[in-house]
C-alpha positions as protocol buffer text, in pm:
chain_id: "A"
residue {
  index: 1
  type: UNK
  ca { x: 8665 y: 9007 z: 10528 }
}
residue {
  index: 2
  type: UNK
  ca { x: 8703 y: 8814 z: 10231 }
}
residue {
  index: 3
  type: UNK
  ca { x: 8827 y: 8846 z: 9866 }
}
residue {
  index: 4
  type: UNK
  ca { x: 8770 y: 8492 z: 9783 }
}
residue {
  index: 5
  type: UNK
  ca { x: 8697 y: 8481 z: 9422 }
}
residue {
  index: 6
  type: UNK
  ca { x: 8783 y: 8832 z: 9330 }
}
residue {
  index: 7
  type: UNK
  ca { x: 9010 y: 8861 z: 9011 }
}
residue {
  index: 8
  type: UNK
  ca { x: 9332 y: 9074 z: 9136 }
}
residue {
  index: 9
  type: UNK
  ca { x: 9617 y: 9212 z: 8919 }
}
residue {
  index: 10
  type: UNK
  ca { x: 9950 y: 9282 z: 9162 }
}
residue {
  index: 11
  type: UNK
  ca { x: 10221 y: 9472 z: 8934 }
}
residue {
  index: 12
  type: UNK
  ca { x: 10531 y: 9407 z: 9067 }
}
residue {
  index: 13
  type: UNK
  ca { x: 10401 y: 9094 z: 9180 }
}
residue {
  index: 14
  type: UNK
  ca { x: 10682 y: 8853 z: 9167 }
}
residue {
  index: 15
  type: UNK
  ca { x: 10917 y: 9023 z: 9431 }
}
residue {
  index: 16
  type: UNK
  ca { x: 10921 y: 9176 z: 9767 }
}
residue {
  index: 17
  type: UNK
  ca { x: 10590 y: 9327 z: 9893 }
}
residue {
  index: 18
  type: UNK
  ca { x: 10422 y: 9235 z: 9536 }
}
residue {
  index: 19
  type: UNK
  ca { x: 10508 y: 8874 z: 9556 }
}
residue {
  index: 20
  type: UNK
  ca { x: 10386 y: 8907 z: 9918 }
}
residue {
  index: 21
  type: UNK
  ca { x: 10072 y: 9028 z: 9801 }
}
residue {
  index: 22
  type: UNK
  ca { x: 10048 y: 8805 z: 9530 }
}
residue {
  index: 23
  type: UNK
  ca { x: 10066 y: 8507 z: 9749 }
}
residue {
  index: 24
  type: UNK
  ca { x: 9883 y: 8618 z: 10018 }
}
residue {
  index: 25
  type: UNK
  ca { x: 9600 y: 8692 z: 9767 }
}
residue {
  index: 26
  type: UNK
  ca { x: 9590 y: 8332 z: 9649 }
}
residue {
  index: 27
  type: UNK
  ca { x: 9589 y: 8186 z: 9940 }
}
residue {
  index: 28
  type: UNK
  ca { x: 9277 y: 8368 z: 10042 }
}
residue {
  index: 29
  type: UNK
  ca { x: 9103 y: 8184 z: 9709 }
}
residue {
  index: 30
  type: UNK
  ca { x: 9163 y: 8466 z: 9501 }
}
residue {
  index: 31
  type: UNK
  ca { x: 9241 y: 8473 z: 9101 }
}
residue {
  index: 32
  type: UNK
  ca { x: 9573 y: 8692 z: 9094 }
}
residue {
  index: 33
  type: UNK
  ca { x: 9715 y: 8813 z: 8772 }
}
residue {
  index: 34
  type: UNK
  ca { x: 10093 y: 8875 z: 8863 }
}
residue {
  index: 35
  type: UNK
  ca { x: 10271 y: 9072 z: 8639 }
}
residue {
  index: 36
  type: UNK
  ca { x: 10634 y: 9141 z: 8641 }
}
residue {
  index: 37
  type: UNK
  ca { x: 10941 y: 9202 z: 8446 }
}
residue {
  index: 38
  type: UNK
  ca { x: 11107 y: 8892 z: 8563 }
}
residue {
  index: 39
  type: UNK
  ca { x: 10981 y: 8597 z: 8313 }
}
residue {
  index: 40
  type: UNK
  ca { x: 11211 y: 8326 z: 8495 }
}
residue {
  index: 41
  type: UNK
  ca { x: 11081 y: 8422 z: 8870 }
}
residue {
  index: 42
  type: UNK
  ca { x: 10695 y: 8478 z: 8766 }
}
residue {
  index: 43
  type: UNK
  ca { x: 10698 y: 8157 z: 8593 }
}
residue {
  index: 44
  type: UNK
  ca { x: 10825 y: 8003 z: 8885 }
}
residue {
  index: 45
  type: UNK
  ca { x: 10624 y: 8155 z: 9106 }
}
residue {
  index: 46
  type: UNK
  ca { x: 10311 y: 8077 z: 8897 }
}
residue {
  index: 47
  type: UNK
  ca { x: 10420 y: 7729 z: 8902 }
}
residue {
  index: 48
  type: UNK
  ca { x: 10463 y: 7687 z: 9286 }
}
residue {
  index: 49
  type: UNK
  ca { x: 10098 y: 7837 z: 9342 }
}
residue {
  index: 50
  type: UNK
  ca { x: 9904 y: 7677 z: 9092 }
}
residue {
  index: 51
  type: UNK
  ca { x: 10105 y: 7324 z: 9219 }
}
residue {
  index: 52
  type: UNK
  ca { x: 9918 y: 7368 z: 9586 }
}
residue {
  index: 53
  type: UNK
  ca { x: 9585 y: 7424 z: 9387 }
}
residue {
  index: 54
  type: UNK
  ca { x: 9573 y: 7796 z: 9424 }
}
residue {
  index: 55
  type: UNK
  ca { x: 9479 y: 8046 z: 9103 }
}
residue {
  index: 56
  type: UNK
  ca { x: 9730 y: 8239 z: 8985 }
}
residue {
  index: 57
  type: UNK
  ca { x: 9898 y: 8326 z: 8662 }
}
residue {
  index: 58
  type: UNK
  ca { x: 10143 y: 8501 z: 8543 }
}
residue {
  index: 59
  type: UNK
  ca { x: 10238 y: 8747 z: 8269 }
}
residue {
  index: 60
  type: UNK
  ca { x: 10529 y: 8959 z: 8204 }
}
residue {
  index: 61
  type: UNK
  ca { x: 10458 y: 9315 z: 8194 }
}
residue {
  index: 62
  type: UNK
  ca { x: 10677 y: 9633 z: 8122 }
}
residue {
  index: 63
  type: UNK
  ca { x: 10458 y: 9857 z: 8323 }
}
residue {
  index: 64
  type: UNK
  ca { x: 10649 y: 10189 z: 8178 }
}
residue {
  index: 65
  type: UNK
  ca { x: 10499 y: 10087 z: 7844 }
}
residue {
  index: 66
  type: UNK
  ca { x: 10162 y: 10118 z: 7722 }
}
residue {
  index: 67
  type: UNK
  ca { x: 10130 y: 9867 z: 7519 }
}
residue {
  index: 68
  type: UNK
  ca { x: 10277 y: 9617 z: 7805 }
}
residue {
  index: 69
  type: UNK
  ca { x: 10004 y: 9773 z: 8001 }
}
residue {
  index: 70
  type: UNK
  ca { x: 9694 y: 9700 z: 7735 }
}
residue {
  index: 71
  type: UNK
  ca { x: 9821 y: 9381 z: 7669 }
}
residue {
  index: 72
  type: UNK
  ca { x: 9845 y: 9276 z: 8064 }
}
residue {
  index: 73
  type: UNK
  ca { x: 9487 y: 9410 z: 8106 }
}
residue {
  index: 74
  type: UNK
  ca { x: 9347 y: 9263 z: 7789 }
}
residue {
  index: 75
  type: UNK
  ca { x: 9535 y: 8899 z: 7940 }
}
residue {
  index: 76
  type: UNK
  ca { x: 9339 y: 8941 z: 8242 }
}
residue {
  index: 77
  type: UNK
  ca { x: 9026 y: 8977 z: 8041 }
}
residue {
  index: 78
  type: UNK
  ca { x: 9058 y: 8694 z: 7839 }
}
residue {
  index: 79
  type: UNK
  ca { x: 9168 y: 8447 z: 8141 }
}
residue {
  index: 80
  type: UNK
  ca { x: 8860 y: 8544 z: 8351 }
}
residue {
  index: 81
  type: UNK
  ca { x: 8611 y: 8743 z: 8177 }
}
residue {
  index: 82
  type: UNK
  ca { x: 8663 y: 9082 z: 8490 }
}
residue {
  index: 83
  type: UNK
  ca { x: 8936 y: 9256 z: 8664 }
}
residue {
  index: 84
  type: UNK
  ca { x: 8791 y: 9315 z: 9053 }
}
residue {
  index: 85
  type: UNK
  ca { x: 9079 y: 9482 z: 9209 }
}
residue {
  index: 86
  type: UNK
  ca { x: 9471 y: 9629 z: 9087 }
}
residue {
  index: 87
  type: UNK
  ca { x: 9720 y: 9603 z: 9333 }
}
residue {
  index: 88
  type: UNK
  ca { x: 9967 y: 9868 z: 9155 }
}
residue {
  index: 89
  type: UNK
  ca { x: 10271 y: 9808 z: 9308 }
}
residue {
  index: 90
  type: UNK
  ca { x: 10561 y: 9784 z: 9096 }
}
residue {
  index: 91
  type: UNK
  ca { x: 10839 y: 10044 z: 9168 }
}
residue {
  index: 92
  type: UNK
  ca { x: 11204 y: 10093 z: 9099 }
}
residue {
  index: 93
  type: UNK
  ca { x: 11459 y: 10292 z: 9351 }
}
residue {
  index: 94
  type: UNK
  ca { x: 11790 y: 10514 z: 9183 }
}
residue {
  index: 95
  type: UNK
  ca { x: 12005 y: 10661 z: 9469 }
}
residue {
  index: 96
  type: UNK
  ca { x: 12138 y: 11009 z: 9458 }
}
residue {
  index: 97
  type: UNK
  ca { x: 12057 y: 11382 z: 9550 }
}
residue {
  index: 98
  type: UNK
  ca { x: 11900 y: 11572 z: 9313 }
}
residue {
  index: 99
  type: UNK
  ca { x: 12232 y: 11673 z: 9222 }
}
residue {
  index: 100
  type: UNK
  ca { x: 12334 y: 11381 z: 9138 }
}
residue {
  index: 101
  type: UNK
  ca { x: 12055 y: 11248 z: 8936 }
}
residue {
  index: 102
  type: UNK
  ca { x: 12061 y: 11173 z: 8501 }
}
residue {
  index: 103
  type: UNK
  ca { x: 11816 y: 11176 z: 8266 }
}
residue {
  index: 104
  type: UNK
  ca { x: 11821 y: 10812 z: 8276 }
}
residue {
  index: 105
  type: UNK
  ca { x: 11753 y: 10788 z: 8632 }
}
residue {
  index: 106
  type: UNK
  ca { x: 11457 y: 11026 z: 8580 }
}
residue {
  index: 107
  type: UNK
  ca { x: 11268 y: 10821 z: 8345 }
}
residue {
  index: 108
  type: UNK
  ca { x: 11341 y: 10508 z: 8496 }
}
residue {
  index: 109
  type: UNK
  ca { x: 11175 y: 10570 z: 8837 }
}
residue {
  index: 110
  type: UNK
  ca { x: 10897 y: 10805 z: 8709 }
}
residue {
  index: 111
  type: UNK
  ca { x: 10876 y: 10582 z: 8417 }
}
residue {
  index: 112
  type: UNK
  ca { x: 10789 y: 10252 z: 8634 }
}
residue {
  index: 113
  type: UNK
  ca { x: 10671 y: 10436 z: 8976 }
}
residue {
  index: 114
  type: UNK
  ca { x: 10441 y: 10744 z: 8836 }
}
residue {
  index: 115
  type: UNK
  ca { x: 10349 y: 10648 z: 8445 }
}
residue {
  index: 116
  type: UNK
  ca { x: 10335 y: 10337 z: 8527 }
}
residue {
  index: 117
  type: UNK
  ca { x: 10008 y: 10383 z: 8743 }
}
residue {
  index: 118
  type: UNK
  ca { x: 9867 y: 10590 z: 8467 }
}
residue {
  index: 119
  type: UNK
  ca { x: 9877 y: 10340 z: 8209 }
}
residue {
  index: 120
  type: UNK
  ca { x: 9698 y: 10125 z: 8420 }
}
residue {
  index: 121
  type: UNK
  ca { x: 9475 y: 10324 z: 8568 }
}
residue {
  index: 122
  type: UNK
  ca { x: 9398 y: 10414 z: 8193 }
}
residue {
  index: 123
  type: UNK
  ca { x: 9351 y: 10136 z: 8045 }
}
residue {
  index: 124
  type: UNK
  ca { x: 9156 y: 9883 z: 8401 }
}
residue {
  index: 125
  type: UNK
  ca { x: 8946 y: 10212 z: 8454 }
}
residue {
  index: 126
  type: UNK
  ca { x: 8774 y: 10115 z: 8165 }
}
residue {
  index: 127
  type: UNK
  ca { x: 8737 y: 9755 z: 8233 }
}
residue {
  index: 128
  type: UNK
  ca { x: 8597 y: 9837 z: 8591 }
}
residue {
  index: 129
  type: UNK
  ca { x: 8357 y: 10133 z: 8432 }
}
residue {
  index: 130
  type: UNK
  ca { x: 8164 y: 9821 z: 8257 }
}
residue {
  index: 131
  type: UNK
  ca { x: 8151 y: 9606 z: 8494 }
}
residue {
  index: 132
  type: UNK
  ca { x: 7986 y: 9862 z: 8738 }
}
residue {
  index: 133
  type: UNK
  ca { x: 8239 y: 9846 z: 9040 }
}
residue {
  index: 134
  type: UNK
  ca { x: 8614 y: 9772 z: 9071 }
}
residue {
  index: 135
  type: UNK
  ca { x: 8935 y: 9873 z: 9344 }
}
residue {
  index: 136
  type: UNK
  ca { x: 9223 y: 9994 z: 9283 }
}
residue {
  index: 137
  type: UNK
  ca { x: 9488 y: 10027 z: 9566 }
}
residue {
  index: 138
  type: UNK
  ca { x: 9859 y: 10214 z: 9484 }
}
residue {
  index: 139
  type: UNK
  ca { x: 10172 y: 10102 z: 9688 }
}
residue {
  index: 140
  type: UNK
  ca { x: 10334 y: 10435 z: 9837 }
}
residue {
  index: 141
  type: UNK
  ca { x: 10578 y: 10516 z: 10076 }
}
residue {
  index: 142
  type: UNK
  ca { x: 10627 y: 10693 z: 10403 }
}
residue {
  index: 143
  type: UNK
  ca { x: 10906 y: 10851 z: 10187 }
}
residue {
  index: 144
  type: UNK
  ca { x: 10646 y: 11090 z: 10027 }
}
residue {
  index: 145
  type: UNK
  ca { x: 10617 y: 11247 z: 10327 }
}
residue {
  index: 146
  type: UNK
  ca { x: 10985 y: 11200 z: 10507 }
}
residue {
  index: 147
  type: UNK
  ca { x: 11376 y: 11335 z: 10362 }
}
residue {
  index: 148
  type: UNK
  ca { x: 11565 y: 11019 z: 10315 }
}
residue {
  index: 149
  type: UNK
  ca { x: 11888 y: 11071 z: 10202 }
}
residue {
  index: 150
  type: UNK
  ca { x: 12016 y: 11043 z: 9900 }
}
residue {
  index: 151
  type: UNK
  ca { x: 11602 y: 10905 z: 9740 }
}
residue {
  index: 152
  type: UNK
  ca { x: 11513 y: 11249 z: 9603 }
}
residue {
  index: 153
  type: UNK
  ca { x: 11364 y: 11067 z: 9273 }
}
residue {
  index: 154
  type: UNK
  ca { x: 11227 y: 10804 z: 9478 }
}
residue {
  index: 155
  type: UNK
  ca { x: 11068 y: 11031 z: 9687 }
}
residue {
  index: 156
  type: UNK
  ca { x: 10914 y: 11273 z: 9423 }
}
residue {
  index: 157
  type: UNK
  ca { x: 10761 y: 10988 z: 9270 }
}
residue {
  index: 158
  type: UNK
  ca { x: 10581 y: 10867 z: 9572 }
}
residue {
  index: 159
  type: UNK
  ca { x: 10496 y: 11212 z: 9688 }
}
residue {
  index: 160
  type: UNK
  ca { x: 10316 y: 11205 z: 9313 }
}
residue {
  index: 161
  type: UNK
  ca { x: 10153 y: 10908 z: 9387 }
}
residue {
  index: 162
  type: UNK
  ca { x: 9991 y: 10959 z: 9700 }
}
residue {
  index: 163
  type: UNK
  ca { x: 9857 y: 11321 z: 9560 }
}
residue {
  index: 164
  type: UNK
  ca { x: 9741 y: 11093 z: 9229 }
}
residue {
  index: 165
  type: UNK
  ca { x: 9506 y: 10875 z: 9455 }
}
residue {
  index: 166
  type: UNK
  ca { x: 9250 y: 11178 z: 9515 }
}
residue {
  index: 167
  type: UNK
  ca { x: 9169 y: 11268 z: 9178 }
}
residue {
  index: 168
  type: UNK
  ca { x: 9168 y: 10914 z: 9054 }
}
residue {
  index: 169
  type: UNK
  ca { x: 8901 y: 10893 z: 9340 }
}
residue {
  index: 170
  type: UNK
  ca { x: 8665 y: 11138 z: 9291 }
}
residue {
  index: 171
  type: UNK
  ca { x: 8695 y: 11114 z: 8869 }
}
residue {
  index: 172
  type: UNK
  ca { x: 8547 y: 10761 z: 8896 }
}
residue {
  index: 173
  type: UNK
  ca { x: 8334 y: 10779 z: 9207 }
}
residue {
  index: 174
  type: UNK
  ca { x: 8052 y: 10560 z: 9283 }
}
residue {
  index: 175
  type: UNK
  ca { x: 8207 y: 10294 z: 9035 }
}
residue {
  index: 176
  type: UNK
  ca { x: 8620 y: 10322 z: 9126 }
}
residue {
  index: 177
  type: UNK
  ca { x: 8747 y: 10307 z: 9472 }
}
residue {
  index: 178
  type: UNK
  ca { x: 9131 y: 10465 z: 9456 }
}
residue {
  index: 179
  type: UNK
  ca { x: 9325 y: 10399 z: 9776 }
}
residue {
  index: 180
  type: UNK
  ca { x: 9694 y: 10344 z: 9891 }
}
residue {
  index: 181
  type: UNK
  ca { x: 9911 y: 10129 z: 10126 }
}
residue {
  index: 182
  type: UNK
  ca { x: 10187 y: 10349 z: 10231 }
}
residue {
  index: 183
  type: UNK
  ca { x: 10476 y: 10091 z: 10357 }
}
residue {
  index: 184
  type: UNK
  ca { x: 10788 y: 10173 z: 10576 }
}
residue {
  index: 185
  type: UNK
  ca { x: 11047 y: 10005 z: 10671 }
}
residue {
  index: 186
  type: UNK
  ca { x: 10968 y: 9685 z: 10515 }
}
residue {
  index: 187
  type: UNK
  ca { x: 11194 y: 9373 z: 10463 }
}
residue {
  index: 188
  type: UNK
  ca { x: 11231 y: 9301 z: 10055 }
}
residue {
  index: 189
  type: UNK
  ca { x: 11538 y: 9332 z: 9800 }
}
residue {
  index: 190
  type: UNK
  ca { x: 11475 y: 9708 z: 9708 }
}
residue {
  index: 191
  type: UNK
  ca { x: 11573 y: 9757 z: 10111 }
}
residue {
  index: 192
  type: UNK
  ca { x: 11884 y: 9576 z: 10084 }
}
residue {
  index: 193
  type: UNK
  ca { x: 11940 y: 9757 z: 9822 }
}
residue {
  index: 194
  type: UNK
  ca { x: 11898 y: 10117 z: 9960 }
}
residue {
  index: 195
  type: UNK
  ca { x: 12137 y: 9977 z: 10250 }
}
residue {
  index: 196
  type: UNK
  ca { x: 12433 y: 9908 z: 10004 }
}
residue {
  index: 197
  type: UNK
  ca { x: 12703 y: 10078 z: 10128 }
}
residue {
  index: 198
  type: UNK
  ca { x: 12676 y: 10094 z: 10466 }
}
residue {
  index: 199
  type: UNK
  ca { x: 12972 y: 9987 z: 10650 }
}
residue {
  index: 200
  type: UNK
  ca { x: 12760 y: 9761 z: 10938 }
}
residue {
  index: 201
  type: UNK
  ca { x: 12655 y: 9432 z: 10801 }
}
residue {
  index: 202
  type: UNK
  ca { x: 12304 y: 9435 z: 10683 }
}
residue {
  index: 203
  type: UNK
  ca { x: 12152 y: 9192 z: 10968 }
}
residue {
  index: 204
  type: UNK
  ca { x: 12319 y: 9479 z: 11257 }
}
residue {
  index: 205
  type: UNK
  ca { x: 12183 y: 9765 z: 11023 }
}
residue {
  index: 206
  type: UNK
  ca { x: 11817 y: 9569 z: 11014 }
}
residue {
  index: 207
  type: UNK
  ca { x: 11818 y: 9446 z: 11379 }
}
residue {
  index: 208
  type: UNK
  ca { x: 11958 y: 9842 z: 11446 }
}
residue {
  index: 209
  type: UNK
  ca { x: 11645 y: 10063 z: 11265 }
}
residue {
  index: 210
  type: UNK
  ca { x: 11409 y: 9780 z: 11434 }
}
residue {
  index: 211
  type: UNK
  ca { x: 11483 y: 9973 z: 11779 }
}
residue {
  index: 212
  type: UNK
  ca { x: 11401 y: 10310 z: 11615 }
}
residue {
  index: 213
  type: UNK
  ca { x: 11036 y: 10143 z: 11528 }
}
residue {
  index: 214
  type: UNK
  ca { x: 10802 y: 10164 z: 11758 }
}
residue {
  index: 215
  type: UNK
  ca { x: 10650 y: 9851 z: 11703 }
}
residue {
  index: 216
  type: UNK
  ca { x: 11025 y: 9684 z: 11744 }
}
residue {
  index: 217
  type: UNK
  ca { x: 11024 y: 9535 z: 11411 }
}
residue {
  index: 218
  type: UNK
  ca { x: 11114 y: 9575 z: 11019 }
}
residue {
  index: 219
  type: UNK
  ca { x: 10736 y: 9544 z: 10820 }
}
residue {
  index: 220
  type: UNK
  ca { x: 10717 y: 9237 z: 10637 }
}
residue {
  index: 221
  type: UNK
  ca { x: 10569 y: 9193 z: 10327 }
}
residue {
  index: 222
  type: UNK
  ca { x: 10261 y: 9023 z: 10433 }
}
residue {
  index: 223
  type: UNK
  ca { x: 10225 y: 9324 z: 10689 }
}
residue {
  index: 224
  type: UNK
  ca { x: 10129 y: 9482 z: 10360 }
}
residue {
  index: 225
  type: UNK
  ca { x: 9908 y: 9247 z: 10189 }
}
residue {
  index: 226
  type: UNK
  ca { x: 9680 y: 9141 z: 10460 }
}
residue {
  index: 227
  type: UNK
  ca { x: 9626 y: 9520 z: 10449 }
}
residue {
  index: 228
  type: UNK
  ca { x: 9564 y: 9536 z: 10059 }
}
residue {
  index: 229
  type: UNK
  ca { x: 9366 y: 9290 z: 10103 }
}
residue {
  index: 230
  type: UNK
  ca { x: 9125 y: 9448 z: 10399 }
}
residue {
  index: 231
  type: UNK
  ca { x: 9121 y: 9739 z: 10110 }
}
residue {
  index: 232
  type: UNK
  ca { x: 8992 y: 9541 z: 9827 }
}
residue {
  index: 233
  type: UNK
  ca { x: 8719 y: 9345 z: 10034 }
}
residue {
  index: 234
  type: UNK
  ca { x: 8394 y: 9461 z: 10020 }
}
residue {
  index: 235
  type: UNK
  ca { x: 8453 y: 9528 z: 10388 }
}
residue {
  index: 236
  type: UNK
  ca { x: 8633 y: 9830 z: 10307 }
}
residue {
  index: 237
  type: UNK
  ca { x: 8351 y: 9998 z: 10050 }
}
residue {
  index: 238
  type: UNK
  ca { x: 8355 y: 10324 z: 10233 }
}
residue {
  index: 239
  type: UNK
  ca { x: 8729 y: 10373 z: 10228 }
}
residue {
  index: 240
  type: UNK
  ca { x: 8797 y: 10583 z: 9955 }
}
residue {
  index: 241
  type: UNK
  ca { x: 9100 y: 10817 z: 9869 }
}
residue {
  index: 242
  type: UNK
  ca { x: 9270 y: 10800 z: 10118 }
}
residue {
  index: 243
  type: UNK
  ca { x: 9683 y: 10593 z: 10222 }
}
residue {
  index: 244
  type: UNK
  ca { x: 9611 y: 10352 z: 10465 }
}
residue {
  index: 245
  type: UNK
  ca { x: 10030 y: 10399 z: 10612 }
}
residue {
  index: 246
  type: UNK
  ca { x: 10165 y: 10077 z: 10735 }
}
residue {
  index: 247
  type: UNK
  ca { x: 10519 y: 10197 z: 10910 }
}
residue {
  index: 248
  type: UNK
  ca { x: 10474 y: 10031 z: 11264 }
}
residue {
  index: 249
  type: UNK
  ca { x: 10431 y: 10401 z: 11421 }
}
residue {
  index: 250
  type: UNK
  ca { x: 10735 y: 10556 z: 11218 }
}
residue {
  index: 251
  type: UNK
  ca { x: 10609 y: 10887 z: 11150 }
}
residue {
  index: 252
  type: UNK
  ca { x: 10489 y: 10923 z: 11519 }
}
residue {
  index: 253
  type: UNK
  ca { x: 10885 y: 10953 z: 11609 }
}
residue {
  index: 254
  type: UNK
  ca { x: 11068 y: 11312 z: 11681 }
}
residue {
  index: 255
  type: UNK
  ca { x: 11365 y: 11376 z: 11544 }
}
residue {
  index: 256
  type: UNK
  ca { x: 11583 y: 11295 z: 11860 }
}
């Protein structure tokens, strides 16, 4: 397996499972685009990779916008002449039930989470089309397919995303190859996050769900990008769409 060479774009890419990725990906000699909306961190990050000799740059990127979008794809362009493989994987996470919810909640997590991956699937399509070939893998989530409380936005919008993958799929077929990493329980910001609130200290709370996991552990981000990048290596050319779920046997559990 190899992606050595291969020019990547990882949305999200300067936190969590995108920075992850995006590190992960340059370390294994590829050129990775990471695009975020957090200027001071990407810069930073940019800095720190292209200091050990690795390829990576960044640019900041409102992924809810279209423009944002063009102009992130058109970047990539310009720095090196393709776009091999999209890592879409920026996502934002409102609490509540869906009684709870605003209109401002709405279009923030549909606006990053679901439009978000149609602006650049719209606009990198294209890019890929010429070339001849291209990948595009979309982070998901186990909650698409399980009730956690209190994430009925969150869910929705990665219940849309995993049905997206299909169509994108067979639209584009024999030049696009559409497929997903569906995480779990994995250890960034957005989980502390979702933990706020709690009344056990996060480390209890963490070391607590790792019991509940069959594999014993919280997923870690580079759980996530080593499988990304099986996915984007040629290795993977007959794994089309389809969510590749990375939960350390979650969904295997019964309710008791």
């Amino acid at each position: 397996m190899s992606i050595a060479g291969k020019v990547i774009i990882v949305t999200g890419g300067t936190s969590g499972i995108g920075e992850g990725c995006s590190r992960y990906f340059a370390e294994q000699g590829a050129k990775v685009v990471m695009a975020s909306n957090q200027p001071q961190r990407g810069r930073e990050l940019e800095e720190d990779l292209r200091g050990r000799g690795l390829e990576a740059r960044f640019v900041e990127l409102d992924v809810a916008s279209e423009e944002s979008v063009k102009a992130l794809v058109e970047r990539a362009v310009a720095l090196y002449g393709r776009i091999d493989a999209l890592h879409s994987n920026a996502g934002v996470w409102r609490q509540g039930k869906v009684t709870e919810f605003t209109l401002d909640d709405w279009n923030a997590v549909m606006g990053v989470n679901v439009m978000g991956n149609l602006w650049l699937a719209k606009h990198v399509i294209p890019v890929m089309e010429r070339q001849g070939r291209g990948v595009i893998v979309i982070t998901t989530s186990v909650a698409a397919f399980v009730g956690f409380p209190a994430h009925a936005l969150y869910c929705a919008s990665k219940g849309a995303l995993e049905a997206l993958i299909r169509p994108m799929a067979t639209d584009h077929a024999g030049v696009v190859r559409v497929v997903g990493v569906c995480p779990g329980t994995i250890d960034t910001p957005m989980l502390a996050a979702s933990a706020a609130g709690w009344t056990q200290p996060l480390e209890e709370l963490y070391a607590d769900v790792a019991t509940r996991i069959p594999v014993r552990r919280l997923g870690q981000p580079l759980d996530v990008a080593k499988a990304a990048a099986f996915l984007i290596s040629d290795d993977a050319e007959y794994i089309d769409a389809v969510s590749l779920v990375l939960d350390g046997g979650t969904l295997a559990l019964p309710p008791w």
